[in-house]
N, C-alpha and C positions, 0 to 999 in steps of 0.2 A: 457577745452572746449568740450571733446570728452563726458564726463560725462554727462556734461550740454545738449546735443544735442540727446545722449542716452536716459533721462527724458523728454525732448521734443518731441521727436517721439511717446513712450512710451503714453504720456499726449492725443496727440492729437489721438493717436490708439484709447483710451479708448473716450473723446468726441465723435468721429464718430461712435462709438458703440451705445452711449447713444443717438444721431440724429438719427439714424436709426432703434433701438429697444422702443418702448413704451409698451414693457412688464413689469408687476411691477410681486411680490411676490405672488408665488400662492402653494396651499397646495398640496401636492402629488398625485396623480392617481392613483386609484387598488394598485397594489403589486408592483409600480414603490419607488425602494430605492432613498428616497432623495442624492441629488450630493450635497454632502459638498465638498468646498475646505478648507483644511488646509495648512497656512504657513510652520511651521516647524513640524520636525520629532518627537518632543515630544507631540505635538498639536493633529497629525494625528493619533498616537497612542492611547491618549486618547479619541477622537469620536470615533471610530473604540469600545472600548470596550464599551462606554456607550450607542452608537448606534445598536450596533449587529448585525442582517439581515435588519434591517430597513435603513441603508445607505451603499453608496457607496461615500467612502473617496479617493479623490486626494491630496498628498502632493506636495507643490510646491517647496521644498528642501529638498534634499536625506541629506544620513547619509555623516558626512565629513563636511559640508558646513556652513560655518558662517552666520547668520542670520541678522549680523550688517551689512555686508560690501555686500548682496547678491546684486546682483542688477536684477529686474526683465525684464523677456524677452516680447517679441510682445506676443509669445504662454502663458507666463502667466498669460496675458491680456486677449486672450480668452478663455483660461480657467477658470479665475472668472465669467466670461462671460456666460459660462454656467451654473455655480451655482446656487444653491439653498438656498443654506447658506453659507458663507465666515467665517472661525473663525480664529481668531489671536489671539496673545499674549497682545499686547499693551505696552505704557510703553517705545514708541519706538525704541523695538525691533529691528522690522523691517521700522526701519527708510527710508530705498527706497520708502516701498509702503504708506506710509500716505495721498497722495494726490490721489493714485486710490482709496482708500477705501472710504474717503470721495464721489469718484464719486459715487462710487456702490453702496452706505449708501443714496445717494440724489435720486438713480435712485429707491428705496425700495426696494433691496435687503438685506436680512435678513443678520446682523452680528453680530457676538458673539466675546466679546474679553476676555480673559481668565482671564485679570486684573480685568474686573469688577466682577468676583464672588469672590474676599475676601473684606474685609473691607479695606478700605486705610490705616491705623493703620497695616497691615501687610507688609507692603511693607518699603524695606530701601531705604532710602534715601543716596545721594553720593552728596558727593561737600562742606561736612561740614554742620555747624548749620544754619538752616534758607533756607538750601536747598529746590526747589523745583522739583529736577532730583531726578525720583527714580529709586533704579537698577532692570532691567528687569526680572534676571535671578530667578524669583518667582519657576519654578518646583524645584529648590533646599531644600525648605520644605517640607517636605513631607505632613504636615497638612495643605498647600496653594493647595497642589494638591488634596487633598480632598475634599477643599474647591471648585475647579475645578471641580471636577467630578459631583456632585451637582449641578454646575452651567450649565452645557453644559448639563445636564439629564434634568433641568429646562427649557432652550430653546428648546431644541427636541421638549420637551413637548408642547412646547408652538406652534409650527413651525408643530405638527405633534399629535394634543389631541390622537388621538384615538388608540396609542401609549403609552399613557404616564406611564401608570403604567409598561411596560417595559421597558423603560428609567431609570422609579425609581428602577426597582430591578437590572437592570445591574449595575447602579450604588453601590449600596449597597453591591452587590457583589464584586465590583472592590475597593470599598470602604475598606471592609475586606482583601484583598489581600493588599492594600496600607499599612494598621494598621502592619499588622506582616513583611509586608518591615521595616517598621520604628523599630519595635522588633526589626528584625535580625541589621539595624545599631546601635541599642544602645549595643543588646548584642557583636559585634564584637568590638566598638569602648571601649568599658570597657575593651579588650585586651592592651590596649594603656595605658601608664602611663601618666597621667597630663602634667608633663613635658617636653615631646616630642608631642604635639598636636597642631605643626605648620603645616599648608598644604601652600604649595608654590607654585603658578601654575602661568602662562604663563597670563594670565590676569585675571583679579577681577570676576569673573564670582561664586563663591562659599561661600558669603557672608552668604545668608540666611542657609545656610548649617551649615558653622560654630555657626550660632546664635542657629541654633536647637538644635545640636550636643555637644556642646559644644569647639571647635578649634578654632585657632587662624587664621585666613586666612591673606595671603599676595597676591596681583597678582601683576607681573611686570607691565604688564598695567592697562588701568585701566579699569572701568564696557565695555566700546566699544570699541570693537580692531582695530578700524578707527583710537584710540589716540596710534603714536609710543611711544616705550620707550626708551630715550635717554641715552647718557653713564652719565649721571648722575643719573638719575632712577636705572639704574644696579649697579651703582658706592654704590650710598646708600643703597638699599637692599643689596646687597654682604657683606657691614659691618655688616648688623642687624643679617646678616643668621650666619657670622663668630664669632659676638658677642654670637649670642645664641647657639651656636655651633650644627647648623642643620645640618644633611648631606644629608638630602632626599630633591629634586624637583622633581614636576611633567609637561611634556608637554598638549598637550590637542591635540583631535582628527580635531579639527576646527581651529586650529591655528599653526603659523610655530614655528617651534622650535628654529628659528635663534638666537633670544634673551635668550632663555634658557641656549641654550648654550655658550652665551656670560655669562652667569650671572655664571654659573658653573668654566669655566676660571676666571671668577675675585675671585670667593672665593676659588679656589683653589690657587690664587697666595696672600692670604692671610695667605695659612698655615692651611685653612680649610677643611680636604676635604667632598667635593660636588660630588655627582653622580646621574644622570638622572633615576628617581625610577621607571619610566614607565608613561602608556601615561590614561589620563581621558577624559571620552565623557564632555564637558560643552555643547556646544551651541545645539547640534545634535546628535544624538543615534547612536549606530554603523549598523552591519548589521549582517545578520543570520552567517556567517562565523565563527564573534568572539563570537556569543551567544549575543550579547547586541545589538537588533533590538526591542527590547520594553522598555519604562520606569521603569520598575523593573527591567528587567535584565540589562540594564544598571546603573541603580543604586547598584545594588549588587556588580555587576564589577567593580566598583568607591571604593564601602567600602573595597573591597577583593582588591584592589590594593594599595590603602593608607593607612591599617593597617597591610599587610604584608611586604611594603615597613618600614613602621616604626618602625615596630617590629624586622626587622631585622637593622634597623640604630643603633637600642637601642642596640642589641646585638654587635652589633661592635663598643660602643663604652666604654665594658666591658672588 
């Protein structure tokens, strides 16, 4: 009930907003940086480089925070509120806010959602064949975020003409930085022998990754961490890790580790042993501390943790 009344308030914030503002979309002023909001920390990142001086980016979830389960505040309300432009993931992500964005979208406030700059042909599907749930976690391509960066340089453009050919070369800039990320994870993951190219994390969040890549991906739960995983989820994985005799799991920075280490206990009382390899950003970027407060450096930190982890499972079990 407490949920249901938190959306409720929330609803009716956002209605009295739109009763009392008959502002629609308007183009920027002199040297005034358009106010984008962005959702999540991978979203914020990417305006930020294809925008350049030309905006000023608010995210509305820090490093740490799950995107599935957030739930928005009264101040995140008026923060879109001030926007300029609102960009999302889509794909319901952020499954809280679907029904503010709808208001903000009716009210003609510019929104960008990051799913629509690939083709739908890029996106996986979850729930088996005939499914119509696709899984969200699209920045795990690195040539979806490409596709990305194109897209959001194309709105600017559109939101800000007289701009645009700087949109276009940040992108193409940011564009070349993406390409030799993607280099450095093929050249790193050819450290890995075939045979050990399971990645096992705490939920389904690294699909598109392993399709790029070439790995095998498992999550305990599954694409939204809203779904627990029961002791028969763990019960089953635990045989398939001890069948193929993995000894590396990974936790993730946006989700608890509770079950991990349930899944670690069950295949060690299998005879298998399992150890905790270290921890991956999925839903959210880390922050200046650990070095992975951008999309590439957190991706770097993903490949430098999953194939160091696995290069040394290899060696032990030599």
């Amino acid at each position: 009930m407490k949920r249901k009344w938190i959306g409720f308030t929330i609803l009716m914030s956002i209605l009295m907003l739109a009763a009392c503002s008959n502002e629609t979309a308007t183009t920027p002023e002199g040297d005034e940086p358009i106010n984008v909001v962005a959702t999540t920390t991978m979203i914020a990142d990417l305006v930020e480089n294809i925008g350049g001086e030309y905006v000023a980016v608010t995210g509305l979830m820090g490093p740490g925070i799950d995107p599935h389960t957030y739930q928005p505040s009264a101040s995140d309300v008026y923060t879109m509120d001030e926007a300029d432009m609102i960009v999302y993931n889509g794909l319901h992500l952020e499954s809280q806010f679907i029904e503010m964005f709808e208001q903000f979208e009716s009210r003609g406030v510019p929104t960008t959602v990051i799913a629509d700059g690939m083709p739908s042909s890029a996106y996986k599907t979850v729930g088996g064949e005939g499914s119509t749930e696709y899984d969200p976690h699209i920045w795990f391509s690195v040539n979806n975020w490409i596709n990305a960066s194109e897209y959001v340089a194309e709105q600017l453009a559109e939101y800000d003409p007289e701009h645009a050919d700087d949109y276009e070369a940040n992108a193409q800039a940011y564009i070349e930085e993406l390409s030799a990320l993607a280099d450095y994870i093929e050249t790193r993951i050819e450290e890995v022998p075939e045979s050990s190219r399971y990645l096992v994390t705490a939920h389904d969040a690294f699909q598109y990754f392993g399709e790029e890549f070439n790995f095998e991906v498992v999550g305990l739960q599954g694409v939204n961490t809203q779904t627990e995983a029961g002791t028969g989820d763990i019960s089953g994985l635990a045989d398939f890790i001890a069948n193929q005799k993995i000894s590396a799991v990974f936790v993730e920075s946006s989700v608890s580790s509770r079950n991990i280490e349930a899944l670690i206990e069950a295949v060690n009382s299998r005879g298998q042993e399992l150890s905790n390899a270290g921890e991956l950003y999925s839903d959210a970027l880390g922050d200046e501390a650990h070095d992975t407060e951008t999309y590439i450096k957190m991706y770097r930190s993903n490949i430098d943790t999953i194939v160091d982890a696995l290069n040394g499972s290899q060696d032990n079990k030599h």
